[in-house]
ZAMARGU-4260 file (C-alpha; in steps of 0.2 Angstrom, whole numbers, plus 5000, padded with zeros to 4 digits):
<rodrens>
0) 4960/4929/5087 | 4978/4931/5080 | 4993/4935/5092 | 5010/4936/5091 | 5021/4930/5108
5) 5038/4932/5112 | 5050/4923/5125 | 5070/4926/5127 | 5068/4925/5147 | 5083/4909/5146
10) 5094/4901/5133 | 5080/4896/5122 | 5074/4910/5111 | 5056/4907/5102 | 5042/4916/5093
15) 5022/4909/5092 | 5009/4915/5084 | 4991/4912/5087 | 4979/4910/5075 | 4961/4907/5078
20) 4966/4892/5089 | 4981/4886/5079 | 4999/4890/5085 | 5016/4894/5074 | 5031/4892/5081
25) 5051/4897/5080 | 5062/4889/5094 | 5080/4890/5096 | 5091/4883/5109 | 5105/4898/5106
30) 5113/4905/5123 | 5117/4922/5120 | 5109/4924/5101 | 5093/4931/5105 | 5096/4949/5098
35) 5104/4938/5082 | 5088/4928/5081 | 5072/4933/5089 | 5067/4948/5075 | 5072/4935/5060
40) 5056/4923/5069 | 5045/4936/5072 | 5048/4942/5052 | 5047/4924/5047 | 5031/4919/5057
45) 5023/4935/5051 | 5028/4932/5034 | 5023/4914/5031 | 5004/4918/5041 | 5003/4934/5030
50) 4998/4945/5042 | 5006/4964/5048 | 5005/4970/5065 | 4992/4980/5061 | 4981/4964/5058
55) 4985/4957/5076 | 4975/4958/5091 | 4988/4959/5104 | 5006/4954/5108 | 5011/4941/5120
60) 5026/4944/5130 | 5035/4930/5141 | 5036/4943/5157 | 5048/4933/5166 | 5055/4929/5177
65) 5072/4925/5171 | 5089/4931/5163 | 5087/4948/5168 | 5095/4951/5148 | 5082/4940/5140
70) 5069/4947/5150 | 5074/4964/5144 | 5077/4958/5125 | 5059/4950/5124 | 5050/4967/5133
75) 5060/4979/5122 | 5056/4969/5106 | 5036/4966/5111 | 5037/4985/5115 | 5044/4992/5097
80) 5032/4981/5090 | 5013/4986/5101 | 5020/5006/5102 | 5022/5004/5082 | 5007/4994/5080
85) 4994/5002/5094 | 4993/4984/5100 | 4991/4978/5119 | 4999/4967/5128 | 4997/4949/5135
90) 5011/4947/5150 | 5011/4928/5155 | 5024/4922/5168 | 5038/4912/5163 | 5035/4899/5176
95) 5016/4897/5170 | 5025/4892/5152 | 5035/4877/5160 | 5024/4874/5168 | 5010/4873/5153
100) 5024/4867/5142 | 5023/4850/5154 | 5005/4847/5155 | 5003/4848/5137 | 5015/4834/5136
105) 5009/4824/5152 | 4989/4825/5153 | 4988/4815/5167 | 4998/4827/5178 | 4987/4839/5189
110) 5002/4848/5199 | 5022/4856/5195 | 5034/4859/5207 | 5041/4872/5193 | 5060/4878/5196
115) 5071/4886/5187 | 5090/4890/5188 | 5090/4907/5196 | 5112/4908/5199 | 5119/4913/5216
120) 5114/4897/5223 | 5093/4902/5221 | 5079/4896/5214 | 5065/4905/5204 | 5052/4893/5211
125) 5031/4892/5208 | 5019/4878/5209 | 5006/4876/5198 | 4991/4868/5195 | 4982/4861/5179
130) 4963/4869/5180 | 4945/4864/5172 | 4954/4871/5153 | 4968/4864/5156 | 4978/4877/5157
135) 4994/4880/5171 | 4986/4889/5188 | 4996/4897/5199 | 4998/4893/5216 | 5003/4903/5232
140) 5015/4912/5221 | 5032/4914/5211 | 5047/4919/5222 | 5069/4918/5223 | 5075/4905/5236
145) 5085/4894/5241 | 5081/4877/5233 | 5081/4868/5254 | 5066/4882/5258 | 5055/4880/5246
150) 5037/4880/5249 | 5025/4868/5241 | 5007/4860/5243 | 5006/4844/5252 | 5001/4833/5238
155) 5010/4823/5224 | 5015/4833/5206 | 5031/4831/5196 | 5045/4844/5198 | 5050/4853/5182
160) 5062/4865/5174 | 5083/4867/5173 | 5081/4870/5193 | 5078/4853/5195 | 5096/4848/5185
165) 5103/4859/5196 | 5097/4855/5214 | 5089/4839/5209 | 5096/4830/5229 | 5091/4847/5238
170) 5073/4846/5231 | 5070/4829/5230 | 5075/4827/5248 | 5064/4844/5252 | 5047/4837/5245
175) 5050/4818/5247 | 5033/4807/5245 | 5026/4825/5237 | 5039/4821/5221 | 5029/4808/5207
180) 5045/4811/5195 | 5056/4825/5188 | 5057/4834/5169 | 5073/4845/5170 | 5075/4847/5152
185) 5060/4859/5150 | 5060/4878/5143 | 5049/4891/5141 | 5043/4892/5126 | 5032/4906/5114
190) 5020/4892/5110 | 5014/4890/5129 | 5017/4911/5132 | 5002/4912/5118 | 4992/4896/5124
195) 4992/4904/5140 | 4988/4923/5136 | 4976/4918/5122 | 4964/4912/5139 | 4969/4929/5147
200) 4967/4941/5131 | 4949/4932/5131 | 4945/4935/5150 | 4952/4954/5148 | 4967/4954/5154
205) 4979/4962/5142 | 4984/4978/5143 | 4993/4996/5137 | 5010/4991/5134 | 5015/5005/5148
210) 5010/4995/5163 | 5017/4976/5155 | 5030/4978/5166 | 5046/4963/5168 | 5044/4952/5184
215) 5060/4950/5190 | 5058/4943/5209 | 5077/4948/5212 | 5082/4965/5212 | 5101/4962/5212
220) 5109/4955/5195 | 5125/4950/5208 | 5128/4948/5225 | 5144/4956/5233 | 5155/4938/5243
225) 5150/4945/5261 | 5130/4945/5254 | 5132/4926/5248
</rodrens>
């Protein structure tokens, strides 16, 4: 199996390619150079592996949610690429990545609180479970709220993503004896996009890059004062 991913959903840009179980990666941390840096990965990942599109089986695309630019940039690259290929696509949620990105670096973690920074005082907010492959389960599911309402499962896991920098005493406070410990410096990366929809490209579940559609969870980009 050999796929490409794309993620540009925050400030960290990356590309990852999958191949046959081994994964590539470019990562940046570059607020607002993604249309700069993200072709130049994709070129350089491809180069170095030797493959063309053609040779792929499908494209992996961080779906978000996220910034809604970078969510736009990564769906607008992955679809040049799938249209100009005849390629499907692998949508994997943003969330599920942070929330991957954290069990790959704590294995004896079973549960993420995952928040991240969603502005106007908000949340994009998911919990997440590590299931029998290891890979990040989601629970319930992914929504925008305030970080004092969120709503989590009644057992201990660590809270992670740039939420938790953000409204580390409102959440803390909010899940108290649930909270094992907090990991605010984690981003979504490509790597974890193509962990992730390596299991779901396997199980059938990509598809015509027509219905891999953004996942926003807020349809306003700004609030007017009297909405806030």
């Amino acid at each position: 199996m050999k796929l490409l991913a794309v993620e540009t959903s925050t400030d960290a840009c990356s590309a990852a390619l999958w191949l046959e179980g081994e994964i590539r990666q470019q990562f940046a941390l570059a607020p607002r150079e993604h249309t700069k840096l993200i072709l130049p990965m994709i070129d350089t990942l491809m180069s170095e592996a030797g493959l063309k599109p053609q040779q792929l089986d499908a494209i992996a695309v961080s779906r978000g949610p996220g910034s809604f630019t970078g969510v736009r940039i990564a769906g607008a690259v992955v679809q040049g690429i799938a249209l100009g290929a005849d390629l499907p696509v692998v949508p994997v949620s943003t969330l599920a990545a942070i929330a991957q990105d954290h069990f790959n670096r704590q294995p004896q973690s079973n549960l993420a609180f995952t928040a991240m920074d969603a502005r106007m005082e908000e949340i994009f907010w998911a919990c997440f479970s590590r299931n029998s492959d290891g890979l990040a389960q989601l629970i319930g599911e992914e929504v925008v709220t305030p970080a004092a309402d969120v709503v989590f499962p009644q057992e201990p896991g660590y809270g992670v993503g740039s939420g938790w920098g953000v409204y580390q005493s409102i959440l803390s406070d909010r899940l108290g004896d649930s909270l094992l410990g907090q990991d605010p410096d984690v981003w979504p990366s490509a790597a974890c996009i193509v962990q992730l929809a390596a299991h779901d490209y396997a199980s059938g579940l990509a598809v015509a890059v027509e219905q891999a559609m953004p996942v926003y969870l807020r349809d306003k980009v700004a609030k007017k004062q009297s909405e806030r």
